[in-house]
N, CA and C atoms of all chains as a GROMACS GRO file, in nm:
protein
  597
    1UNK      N    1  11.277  10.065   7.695
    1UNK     CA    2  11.181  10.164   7.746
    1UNK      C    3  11.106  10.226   7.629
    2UNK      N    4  10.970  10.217   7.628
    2UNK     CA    5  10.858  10.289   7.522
    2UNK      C    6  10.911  10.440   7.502
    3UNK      N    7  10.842  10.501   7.429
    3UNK     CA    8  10.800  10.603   7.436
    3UNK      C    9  10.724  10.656   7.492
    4UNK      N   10  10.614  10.624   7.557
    4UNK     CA   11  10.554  10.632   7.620
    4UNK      C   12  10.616  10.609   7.783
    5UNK      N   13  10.641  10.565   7.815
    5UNK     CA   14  10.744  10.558   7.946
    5UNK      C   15  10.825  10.619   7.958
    6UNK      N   16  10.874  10.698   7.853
    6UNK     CA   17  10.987  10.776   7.881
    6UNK      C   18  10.922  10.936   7.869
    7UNK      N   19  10.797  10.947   7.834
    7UNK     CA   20  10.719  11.065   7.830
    7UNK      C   21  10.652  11.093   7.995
    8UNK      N   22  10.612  10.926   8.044
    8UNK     CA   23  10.569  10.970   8.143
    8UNK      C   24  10.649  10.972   8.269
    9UNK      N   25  10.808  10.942   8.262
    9UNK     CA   26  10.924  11.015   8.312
    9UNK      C   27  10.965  11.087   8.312
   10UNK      N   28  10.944  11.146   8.233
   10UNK     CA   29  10.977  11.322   8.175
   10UNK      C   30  10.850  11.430   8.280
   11UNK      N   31  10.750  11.369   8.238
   11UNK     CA   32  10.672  11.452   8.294
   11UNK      C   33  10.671  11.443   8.466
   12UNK      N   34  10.698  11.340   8.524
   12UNK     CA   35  10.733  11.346   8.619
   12UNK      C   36  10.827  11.406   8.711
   13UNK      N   37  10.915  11.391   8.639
   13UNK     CA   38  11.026  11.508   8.653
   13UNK      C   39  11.014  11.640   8.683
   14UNK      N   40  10.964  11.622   8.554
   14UNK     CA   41  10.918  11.790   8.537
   14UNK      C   42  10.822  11.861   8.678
   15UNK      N   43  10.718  11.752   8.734
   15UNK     CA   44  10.605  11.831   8.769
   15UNK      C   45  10.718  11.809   8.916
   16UNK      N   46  10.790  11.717   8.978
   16UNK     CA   47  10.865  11.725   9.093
   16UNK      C   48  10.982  11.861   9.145
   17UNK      N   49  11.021  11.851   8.990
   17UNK     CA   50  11.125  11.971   8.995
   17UNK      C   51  11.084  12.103   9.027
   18UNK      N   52  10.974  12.113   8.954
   18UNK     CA   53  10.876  12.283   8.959
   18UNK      C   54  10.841  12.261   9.096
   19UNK      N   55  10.789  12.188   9.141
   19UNK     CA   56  10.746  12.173   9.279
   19UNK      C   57  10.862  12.237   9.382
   20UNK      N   58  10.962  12.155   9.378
   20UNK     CA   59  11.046  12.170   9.470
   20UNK      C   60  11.127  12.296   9.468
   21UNK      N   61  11.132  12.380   9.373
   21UNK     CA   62  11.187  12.493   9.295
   21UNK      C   63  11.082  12.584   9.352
   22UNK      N   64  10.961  12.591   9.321
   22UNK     CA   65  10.839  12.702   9.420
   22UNK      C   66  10.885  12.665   9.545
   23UNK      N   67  10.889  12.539   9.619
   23UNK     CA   68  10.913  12.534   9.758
   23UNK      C   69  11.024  12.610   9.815
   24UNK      N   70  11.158  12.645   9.727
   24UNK     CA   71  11.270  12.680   9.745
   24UNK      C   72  11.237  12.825   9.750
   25UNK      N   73  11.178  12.872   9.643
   25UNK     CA   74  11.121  13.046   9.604
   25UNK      C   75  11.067  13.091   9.695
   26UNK      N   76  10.965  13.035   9.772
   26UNK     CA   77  10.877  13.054   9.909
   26UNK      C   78  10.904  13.078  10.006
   27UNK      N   79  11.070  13.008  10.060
   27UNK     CA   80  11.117  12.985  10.094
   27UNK      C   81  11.230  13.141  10.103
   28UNK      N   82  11.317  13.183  10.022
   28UNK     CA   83  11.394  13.271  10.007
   28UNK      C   84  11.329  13.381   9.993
   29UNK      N   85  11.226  13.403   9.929
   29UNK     CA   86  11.151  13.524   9.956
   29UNK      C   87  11.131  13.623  10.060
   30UNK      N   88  11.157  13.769  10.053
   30UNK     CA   89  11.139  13.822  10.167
   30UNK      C   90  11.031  13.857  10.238
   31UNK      N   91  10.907  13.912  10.158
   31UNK     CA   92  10.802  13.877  10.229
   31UNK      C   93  10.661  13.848  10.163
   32UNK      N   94  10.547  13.836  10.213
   32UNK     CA   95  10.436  13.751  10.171
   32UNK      C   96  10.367  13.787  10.034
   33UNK      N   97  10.380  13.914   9.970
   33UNK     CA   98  10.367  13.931   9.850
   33UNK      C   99  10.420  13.839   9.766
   34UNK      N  100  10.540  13.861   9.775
   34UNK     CA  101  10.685  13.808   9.665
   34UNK      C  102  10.657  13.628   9.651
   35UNK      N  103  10.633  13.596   9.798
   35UNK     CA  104  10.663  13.460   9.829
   35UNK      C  105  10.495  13.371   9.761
   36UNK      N  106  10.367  13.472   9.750
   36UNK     CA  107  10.248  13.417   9.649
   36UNK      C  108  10.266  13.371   9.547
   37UNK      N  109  10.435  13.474   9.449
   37UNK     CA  110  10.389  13.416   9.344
   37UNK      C  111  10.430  13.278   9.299
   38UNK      N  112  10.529  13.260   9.407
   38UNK     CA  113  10.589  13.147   9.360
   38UNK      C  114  10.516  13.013   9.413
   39UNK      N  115  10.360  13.044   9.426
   39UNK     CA  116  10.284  12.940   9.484
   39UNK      C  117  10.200  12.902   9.346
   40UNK      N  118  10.238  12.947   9.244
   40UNK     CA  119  10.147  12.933   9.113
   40UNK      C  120  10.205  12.803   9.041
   41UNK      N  121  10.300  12.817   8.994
   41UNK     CA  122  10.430  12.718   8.951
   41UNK      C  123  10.358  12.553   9.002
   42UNK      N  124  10.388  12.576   9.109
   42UNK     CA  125  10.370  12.432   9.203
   42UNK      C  126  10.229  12.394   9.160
   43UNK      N  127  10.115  12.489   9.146
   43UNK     CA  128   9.953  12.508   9.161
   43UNK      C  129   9.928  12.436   9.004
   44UNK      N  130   9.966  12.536   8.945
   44UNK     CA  131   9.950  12.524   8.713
   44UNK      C  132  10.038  12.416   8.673
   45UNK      N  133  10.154  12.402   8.681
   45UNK     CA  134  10.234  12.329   8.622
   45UNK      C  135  10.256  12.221   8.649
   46UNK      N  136  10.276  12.164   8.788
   46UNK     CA  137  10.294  12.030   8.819
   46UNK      C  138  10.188  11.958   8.835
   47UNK      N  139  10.068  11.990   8.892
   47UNK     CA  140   9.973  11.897   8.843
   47UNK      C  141   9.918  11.896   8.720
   48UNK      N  142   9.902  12.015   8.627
   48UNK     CA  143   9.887  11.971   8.514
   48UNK      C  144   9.950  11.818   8.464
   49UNK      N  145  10.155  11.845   8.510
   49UNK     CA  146  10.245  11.786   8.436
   49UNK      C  147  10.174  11.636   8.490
   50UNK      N  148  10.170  11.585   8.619
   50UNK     CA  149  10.134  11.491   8.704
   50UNK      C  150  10.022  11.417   8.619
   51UNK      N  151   9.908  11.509   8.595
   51UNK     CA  152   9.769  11.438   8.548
   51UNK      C  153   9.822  11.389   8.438
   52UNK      N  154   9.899  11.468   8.339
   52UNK     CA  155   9.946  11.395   8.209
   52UNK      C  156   9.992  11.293   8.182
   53UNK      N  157  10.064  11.272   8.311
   53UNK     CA  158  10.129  11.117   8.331
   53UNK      C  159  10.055  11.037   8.332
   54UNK      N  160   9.992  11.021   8.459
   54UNK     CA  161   9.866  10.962   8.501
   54UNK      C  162   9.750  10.938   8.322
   55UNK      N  163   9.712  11.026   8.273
   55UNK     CA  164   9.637  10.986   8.203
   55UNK      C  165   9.730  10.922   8.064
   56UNK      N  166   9.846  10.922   8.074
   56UNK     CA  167   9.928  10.876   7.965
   56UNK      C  168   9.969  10.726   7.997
   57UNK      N  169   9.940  10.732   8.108
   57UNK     CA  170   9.970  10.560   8.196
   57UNK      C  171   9.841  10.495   8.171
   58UNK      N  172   9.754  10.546   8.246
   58UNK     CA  173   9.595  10.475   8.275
   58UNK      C  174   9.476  10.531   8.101
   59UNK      N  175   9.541  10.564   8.060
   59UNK     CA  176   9.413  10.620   7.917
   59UNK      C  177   9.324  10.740   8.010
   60UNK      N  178   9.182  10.774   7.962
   60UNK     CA  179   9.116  10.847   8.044
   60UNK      C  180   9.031  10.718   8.140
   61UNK      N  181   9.054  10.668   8.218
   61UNK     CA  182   9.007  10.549   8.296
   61UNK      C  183   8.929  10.637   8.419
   62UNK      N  184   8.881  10.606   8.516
   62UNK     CA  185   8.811  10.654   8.620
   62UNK      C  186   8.974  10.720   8.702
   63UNK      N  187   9.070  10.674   8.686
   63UNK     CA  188   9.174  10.734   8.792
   63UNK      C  189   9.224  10.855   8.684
   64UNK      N  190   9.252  10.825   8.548
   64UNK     CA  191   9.286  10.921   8.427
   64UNK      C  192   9.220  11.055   8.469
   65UNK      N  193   9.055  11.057   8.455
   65UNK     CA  194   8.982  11.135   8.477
   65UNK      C  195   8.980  11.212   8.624
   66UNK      N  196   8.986  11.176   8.736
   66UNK     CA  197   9.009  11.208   8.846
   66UNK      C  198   9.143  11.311   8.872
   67UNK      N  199   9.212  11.239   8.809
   67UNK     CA  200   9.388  11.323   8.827
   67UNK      C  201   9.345  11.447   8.730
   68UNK      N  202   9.314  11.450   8.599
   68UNK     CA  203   9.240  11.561   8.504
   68UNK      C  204   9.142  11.681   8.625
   69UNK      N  205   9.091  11.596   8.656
   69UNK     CA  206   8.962  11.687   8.774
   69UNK      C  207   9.086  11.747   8.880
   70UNK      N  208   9.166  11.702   8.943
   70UNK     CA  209   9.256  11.734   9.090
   70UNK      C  210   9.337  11.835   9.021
   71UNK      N  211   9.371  11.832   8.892
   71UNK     CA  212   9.439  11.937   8.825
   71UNK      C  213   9.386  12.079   8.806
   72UNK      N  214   9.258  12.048   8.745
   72UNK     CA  215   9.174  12.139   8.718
   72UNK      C  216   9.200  12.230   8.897
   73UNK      N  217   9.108  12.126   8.907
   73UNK     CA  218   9.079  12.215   9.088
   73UNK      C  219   9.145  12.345   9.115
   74UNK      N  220   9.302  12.257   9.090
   74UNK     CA  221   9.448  12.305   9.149
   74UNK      C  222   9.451  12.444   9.125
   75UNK      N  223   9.451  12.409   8.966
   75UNK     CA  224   9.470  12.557   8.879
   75UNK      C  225   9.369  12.652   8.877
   76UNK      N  226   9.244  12.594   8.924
   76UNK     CA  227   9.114  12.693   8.937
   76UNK      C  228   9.137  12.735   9.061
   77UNK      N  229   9.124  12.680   9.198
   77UNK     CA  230   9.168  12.783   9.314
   77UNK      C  231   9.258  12.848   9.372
   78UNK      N  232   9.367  12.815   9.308
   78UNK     CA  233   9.471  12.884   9.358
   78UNK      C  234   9.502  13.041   9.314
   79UNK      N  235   9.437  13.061   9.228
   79UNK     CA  236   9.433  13.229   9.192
   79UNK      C  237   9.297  13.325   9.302
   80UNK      N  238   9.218  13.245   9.317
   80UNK     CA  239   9.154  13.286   9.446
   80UNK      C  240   9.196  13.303   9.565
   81UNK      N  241   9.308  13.200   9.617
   81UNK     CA  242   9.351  13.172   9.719
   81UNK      C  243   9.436  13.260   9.709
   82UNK      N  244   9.532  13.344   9.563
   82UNK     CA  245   9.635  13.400   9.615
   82UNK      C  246   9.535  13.511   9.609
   83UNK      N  247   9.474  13.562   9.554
   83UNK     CA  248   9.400  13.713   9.586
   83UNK      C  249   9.322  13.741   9.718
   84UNK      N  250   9.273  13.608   9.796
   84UNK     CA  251   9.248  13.684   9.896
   84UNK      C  252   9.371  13.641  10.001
   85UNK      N  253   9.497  13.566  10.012
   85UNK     CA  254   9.565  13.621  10.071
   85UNK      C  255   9.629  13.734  10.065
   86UNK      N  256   9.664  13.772   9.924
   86UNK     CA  257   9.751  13.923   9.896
   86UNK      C  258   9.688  14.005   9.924
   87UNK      N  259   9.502  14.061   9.962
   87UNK     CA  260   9.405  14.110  10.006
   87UNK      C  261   9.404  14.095  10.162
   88UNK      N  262   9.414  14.009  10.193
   88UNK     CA  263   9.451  13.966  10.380
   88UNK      C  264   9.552  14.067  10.426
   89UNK      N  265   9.655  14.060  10.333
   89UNK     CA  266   9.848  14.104  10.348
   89UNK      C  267   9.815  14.264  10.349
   90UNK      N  268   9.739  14.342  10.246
   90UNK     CA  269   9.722  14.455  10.229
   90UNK      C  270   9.631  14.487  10.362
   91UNK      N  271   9.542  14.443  10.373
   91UNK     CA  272   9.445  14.510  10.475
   91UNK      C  273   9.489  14.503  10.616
   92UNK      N  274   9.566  14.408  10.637
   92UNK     CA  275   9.661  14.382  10.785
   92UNK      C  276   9.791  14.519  10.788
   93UNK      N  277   9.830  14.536  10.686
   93UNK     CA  278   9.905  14.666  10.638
   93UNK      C  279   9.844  14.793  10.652
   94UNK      N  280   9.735  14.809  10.561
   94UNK     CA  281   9.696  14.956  10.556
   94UNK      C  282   9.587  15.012  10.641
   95UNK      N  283   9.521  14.844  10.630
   95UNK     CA  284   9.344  14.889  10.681
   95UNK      C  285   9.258  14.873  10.576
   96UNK      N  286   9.280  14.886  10.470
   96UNK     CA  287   9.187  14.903  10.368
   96UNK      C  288   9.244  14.815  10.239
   97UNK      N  289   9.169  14.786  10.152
   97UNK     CA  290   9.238  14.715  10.047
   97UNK      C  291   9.249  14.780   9.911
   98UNK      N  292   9.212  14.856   9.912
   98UNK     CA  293   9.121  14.979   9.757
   98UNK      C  294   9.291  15.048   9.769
   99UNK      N  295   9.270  15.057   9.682
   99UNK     CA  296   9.372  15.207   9.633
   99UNK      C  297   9.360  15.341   9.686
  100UNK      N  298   9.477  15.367   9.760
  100UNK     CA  299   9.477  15.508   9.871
  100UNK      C  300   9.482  15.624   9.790
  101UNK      N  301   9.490  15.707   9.909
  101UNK     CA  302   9.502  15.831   9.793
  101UNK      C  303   9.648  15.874   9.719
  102UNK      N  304   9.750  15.818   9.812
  102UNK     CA  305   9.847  15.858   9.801
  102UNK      C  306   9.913  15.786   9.680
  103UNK      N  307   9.854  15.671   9.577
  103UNK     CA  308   9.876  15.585   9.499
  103UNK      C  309   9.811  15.652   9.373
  104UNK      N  310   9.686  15.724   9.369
  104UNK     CA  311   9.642  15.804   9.272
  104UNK      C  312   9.727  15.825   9.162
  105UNK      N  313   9.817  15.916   9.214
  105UNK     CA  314   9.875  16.020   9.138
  105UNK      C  315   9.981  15.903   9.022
  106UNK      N  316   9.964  15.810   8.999
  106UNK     CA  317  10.063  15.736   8.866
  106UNK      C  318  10.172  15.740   8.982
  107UNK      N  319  10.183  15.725   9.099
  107UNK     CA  320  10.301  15.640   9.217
  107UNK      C  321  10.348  15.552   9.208
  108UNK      N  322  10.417  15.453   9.212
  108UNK     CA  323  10.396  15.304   9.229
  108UNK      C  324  10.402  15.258   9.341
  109UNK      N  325  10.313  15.140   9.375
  109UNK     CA  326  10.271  15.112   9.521
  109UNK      C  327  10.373  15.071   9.587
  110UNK      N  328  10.370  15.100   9.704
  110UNK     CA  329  10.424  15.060   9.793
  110UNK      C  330  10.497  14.954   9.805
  111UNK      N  331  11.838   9.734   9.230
  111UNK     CA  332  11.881   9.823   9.334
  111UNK      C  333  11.852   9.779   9.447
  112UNK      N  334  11.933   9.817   9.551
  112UNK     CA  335  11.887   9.756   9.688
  112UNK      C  336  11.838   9.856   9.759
  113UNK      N  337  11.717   9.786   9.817
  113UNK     CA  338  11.635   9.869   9.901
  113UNK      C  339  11.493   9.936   9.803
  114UNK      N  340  11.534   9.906   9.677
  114UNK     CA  341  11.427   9.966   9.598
  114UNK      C  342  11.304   9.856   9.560
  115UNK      N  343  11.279   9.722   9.664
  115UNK     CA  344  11.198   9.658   9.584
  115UNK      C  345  11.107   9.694   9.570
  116UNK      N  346  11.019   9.635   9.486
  116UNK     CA  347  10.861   9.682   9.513
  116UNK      C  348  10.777   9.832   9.537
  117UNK      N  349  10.933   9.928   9.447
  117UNK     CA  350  10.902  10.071   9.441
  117UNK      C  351  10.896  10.117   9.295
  118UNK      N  352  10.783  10.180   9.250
  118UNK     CA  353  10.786  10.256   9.118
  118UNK      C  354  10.778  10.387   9.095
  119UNK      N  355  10.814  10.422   8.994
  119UNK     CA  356  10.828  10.575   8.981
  119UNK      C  357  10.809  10.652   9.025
  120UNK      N  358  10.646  10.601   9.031
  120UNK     CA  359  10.529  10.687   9.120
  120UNK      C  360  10.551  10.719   9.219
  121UNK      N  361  10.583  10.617   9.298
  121UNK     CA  362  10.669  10.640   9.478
  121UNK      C  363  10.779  10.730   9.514
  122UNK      N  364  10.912  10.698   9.399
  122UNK     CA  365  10.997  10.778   9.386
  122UNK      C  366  10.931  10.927   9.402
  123UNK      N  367  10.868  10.962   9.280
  123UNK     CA  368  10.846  11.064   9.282
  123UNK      C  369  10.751  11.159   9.361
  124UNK      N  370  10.724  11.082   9.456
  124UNK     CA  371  10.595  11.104   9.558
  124UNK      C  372  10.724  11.150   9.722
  125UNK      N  373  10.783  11.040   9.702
  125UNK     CA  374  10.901  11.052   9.866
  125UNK      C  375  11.011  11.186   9.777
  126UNK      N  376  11.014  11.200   9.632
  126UNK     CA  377  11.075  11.344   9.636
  126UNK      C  378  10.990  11.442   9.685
  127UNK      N  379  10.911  11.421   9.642
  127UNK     CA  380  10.782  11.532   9.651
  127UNK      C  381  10.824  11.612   9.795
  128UNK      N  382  10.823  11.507   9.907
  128UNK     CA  383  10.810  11.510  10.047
  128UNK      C  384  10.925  11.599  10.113
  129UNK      N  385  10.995  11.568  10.018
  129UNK     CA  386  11.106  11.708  10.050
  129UNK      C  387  11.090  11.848  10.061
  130UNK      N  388  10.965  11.886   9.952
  130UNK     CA  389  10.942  12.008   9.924
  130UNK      C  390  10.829  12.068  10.037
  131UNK      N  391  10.834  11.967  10.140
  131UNK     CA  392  10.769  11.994  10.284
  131UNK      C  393  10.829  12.055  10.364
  132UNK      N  394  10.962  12.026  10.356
  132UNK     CA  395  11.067  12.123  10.475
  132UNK      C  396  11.067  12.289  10.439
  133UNK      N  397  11.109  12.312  10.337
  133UNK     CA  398  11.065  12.474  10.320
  133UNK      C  399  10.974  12.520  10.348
  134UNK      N  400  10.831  12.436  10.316
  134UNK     CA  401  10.701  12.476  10.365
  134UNK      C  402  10.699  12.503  10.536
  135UNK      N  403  10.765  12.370  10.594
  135UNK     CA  404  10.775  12.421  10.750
  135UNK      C  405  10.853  12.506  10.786
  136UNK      N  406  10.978  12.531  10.733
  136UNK     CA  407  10.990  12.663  10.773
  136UNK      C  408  10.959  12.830  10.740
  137UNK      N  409  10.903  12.767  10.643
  137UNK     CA  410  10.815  12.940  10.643
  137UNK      C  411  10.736  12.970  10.709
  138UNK      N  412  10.654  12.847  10.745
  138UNK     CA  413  10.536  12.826  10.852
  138UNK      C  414  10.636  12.838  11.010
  139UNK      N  415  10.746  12.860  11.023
  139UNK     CA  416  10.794  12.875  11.156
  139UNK      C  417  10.843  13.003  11.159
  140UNK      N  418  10.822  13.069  11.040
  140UNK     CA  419  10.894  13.226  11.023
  140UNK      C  420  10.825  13.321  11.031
  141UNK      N  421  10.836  13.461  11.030
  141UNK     CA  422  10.808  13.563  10.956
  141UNK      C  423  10.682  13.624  11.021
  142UNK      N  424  10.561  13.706  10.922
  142UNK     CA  425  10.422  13.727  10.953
  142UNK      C  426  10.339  13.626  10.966
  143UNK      N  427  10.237  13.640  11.008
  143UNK     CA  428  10.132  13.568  10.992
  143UNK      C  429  10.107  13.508  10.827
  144UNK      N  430  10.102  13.616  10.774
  144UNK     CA  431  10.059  13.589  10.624
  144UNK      C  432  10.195  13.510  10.566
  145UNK      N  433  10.284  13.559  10.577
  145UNK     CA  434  10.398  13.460  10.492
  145UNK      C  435  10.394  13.268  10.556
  146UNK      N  436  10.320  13.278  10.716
  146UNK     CA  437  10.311  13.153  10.731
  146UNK      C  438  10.181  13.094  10.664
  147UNK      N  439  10.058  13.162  10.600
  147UNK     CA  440   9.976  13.105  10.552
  147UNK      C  441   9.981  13.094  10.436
  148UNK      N  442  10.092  13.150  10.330
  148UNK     CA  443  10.135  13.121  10.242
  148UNK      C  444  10.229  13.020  10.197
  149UNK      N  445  10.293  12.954  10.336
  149UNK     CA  446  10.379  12.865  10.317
  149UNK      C  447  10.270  12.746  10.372
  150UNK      N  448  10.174  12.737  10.446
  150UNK     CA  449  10.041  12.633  10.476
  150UNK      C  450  10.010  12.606  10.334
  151UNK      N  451   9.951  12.748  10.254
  151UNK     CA  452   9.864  12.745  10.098
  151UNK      C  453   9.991  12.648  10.034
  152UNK      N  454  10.069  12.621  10.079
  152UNK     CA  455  10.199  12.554   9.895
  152UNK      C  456  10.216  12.396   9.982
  153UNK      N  457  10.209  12.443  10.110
  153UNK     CA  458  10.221  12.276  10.157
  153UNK      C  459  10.080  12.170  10.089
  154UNK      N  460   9.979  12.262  10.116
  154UNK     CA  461   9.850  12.173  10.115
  154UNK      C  462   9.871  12.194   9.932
  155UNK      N  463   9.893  12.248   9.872
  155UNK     CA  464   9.942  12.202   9.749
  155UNK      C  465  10.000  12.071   9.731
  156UNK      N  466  10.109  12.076   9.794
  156UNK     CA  467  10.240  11.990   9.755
  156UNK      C  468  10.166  11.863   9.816
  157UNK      N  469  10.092  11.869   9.953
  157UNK     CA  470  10.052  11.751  10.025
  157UNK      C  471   9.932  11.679   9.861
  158UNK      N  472   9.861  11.779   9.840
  158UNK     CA  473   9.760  11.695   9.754
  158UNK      C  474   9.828  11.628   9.612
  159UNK      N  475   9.951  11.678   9.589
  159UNK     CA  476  10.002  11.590   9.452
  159UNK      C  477  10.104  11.506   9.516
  160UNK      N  478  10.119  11.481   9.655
  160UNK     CA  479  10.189  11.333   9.700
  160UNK      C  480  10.120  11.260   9.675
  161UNK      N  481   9.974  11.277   9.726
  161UNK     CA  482   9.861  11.189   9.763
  161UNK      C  483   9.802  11.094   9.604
  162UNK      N  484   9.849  11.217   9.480
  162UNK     CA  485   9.794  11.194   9.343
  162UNK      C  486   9.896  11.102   9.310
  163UNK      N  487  10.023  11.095   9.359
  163UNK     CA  488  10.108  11.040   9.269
  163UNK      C  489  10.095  10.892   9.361
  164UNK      N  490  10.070  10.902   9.509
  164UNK     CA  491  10.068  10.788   9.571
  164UNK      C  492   9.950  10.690   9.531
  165UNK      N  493   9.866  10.728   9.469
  165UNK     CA  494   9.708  10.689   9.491
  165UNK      C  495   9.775  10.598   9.305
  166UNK      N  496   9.829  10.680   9.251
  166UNK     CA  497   9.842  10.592   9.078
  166UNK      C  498   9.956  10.525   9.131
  167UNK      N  499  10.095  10.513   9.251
  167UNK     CA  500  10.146  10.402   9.252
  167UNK      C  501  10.055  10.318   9.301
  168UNK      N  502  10.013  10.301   9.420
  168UNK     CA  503   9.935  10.181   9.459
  168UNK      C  504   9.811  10.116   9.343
  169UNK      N  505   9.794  10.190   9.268
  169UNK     CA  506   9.732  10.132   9.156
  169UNK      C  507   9.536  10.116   9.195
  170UNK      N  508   9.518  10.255   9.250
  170UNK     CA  509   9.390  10.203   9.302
  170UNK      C  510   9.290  10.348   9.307
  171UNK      N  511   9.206  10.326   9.195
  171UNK     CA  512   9.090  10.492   9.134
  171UNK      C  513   9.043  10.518   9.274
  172UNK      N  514   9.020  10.447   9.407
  172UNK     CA  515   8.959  10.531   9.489
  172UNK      C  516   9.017  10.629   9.564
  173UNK      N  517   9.146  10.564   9.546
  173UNK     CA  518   9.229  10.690   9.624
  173UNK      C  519   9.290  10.833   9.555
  174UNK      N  520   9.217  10.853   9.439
  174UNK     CA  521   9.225  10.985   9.380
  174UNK      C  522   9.122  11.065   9.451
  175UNK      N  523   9.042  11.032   9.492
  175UNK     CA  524   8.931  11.106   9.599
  175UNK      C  525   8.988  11.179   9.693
  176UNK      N  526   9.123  11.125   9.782
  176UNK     CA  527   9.156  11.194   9.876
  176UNK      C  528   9.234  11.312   9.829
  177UNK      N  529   9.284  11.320   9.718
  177UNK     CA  530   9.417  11.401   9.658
  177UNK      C  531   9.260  11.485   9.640
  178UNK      N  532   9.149  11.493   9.563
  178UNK     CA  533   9.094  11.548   9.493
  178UNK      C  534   9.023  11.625   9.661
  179UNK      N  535   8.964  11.532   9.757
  179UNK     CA  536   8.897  11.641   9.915
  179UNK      C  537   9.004  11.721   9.965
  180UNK      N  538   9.151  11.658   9.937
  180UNK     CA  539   9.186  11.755  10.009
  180UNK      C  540   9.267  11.861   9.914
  181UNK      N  541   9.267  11.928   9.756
  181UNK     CA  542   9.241  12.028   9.725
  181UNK      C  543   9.179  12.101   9.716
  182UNK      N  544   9.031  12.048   9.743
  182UNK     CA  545   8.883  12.131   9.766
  182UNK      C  546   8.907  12.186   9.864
  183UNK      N  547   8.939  12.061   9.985
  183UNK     CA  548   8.951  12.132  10.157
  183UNK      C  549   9.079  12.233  10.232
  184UNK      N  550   9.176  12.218  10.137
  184UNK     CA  551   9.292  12.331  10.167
  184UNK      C  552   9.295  12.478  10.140
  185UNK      N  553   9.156  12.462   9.989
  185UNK     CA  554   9.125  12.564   9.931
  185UNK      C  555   9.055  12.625  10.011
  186UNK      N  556   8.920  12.629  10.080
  186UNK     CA  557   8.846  12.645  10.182
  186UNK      C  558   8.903  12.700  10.273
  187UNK      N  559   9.029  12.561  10.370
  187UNK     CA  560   9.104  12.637  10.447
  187UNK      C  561   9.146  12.764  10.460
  188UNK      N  562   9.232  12.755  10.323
  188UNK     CA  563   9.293  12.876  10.349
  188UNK      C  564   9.220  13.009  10.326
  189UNK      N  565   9.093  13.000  10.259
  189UNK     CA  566   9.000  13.157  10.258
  189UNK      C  567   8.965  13.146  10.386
  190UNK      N  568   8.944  13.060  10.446
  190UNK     CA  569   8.884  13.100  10.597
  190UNK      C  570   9.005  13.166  10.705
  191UNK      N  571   9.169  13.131  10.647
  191UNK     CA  572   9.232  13.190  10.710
  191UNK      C  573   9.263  13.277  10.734
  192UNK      N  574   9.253  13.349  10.572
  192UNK     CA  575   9.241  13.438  10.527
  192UNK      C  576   9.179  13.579  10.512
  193UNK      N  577   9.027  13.545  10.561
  193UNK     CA  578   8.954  13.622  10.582
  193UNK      C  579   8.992  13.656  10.744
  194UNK      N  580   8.975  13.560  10.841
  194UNK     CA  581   8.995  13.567  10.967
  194UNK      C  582   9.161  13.659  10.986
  195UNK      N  583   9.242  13.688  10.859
  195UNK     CA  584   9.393  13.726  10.917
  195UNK      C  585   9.414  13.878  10.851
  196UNK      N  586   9.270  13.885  10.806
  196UNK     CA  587   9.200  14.068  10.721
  196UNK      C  588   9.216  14.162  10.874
  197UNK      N  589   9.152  14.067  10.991
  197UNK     CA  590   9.159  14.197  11.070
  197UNK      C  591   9.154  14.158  11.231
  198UNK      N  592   9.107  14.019  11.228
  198UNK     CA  593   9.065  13.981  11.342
  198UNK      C  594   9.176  13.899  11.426
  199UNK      N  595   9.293  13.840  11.371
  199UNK     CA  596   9.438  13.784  11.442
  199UNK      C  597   9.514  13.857  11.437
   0.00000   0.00000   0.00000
C-alpha cells in the first residue's frame, strides 16, 4: 500500500467518523440550539476531509475540482443555514429575534 | 472477502455514511419543529457526501453534479423552511 493510499484512507475515515459522531450529537442533544452546533463538524470537516481524498486519488481532474467546489459549497452555507435556523428557533420562542430588554443589563440569555 | 466483490473504499465508506441517516430520522420524528429541521439540515448534508463518495467509486466526473445540486438545493430548502417556521407553522 502507497502512501498515498494510505493518506487517502485516513482521510476517509476521518471525514466518515466526524460524520457519524455529529449524527450521534444531533441526536442526544436536548434541544434545537445545542443540536445546530453539531451540524458544523459534518458541514467543515468531512467534506473538506472527502474532497482531499478525491483530489489525492484523481489530481485536480474535472471530478478533483468538483468535489473541491461541493466542499466549498458545504462550508459556505451551512453557517447561513445555521443562523437562520437559530433565528427561526428564537422568533418561534419570543416573537422577536433582536435582543430584549430583559438581556440588556450584562444577563445571560436565556 | 466474501461478499465484498467489486466494492472499493469509496463504497465502503459511502454504505457507512448511510448509517448516519438513522439519527437524522429520528430527530426528524422527535421533538419541535425546529429540532426536526435541524435533523433534515445534517441529513441533506450527510445525503450530499454519500452521493460524493458514490459518484468517485463508480468512477464517473458527471456524477459529482448531483452531490454538488443537491448541496445548493438542501441549502435553499432549508431557508425556505426556515423562514416559513419564523412564524407562519
Amino acid at each position: 500500500m502507497s502512501l498515498r493510499e494510505l493518506a487517502v484512507s485516513a482521510l476517509l475515515v476521518l471525514g466518515v467518523v466526524v460524520t457519524l459522531f455529529s449524527c450521534l450529537g444531533v441526536l442526544v442533544m436536548r434541544d434545537a440550539y445545542d443540536r445546530l452546533h453539531y451540524t458544523t463538524p459534518a458541514a467543515v470537516v468531512a467534506p473538506v476531509a472527502i474532497a482531499a481524498a478525491v483530489v489525492l486519488e484523481e489530481r485536480l481532474s474535472a471530478a478533483g475540482v468538483k468535489a473541491v467546489l461541493v466542499a466549498v459549497v458545504l462550508a459556505v452555507t451551512n453557517p447561513v443555514l445555521g443562523h437562520a435556523t437559530a433565528r427561526a428557533a428564537r422568533i418561534r420562542q419570543f416573537g422577536e429575534w433582536t435582543v430584549r430588554e430583559e438581556e440588556r443589563e450584562g444577563g445571560s440569555p436565556p | 472477502m466474501i461478499g465484498m466483490a467489486g466494492m472499493n473504499e469509496w463504497m465502503v465508506a459511502a454504505l457507512a455514511l448511510l448509517a448516519g441517516l438513522v439519527p437524522c430520522g429520528v430527530v426528524c420524528l422527535r421533538g419541535g419543529p425546529v429540532d426536526r429541521l435541524v435533523g433534515l439540515e445534517l441529513a441533506g448534508t450527510v445525503d450530499t457526501l454519500v452521493l460524493l463518495l458514490l459518484a468517485q467509486a463508480y468512477d464517473r466526473a458527471i456524477y459529482f453534479d448531483l452531490a454538488l445540486a443537491l448541496a445548493l438545493l438542501s441549502f435553499a430548502g432549508g431557508l425556505v423552511f426556515a423562514r416559513f417556521l419564523e412564524r407562519w407553522i
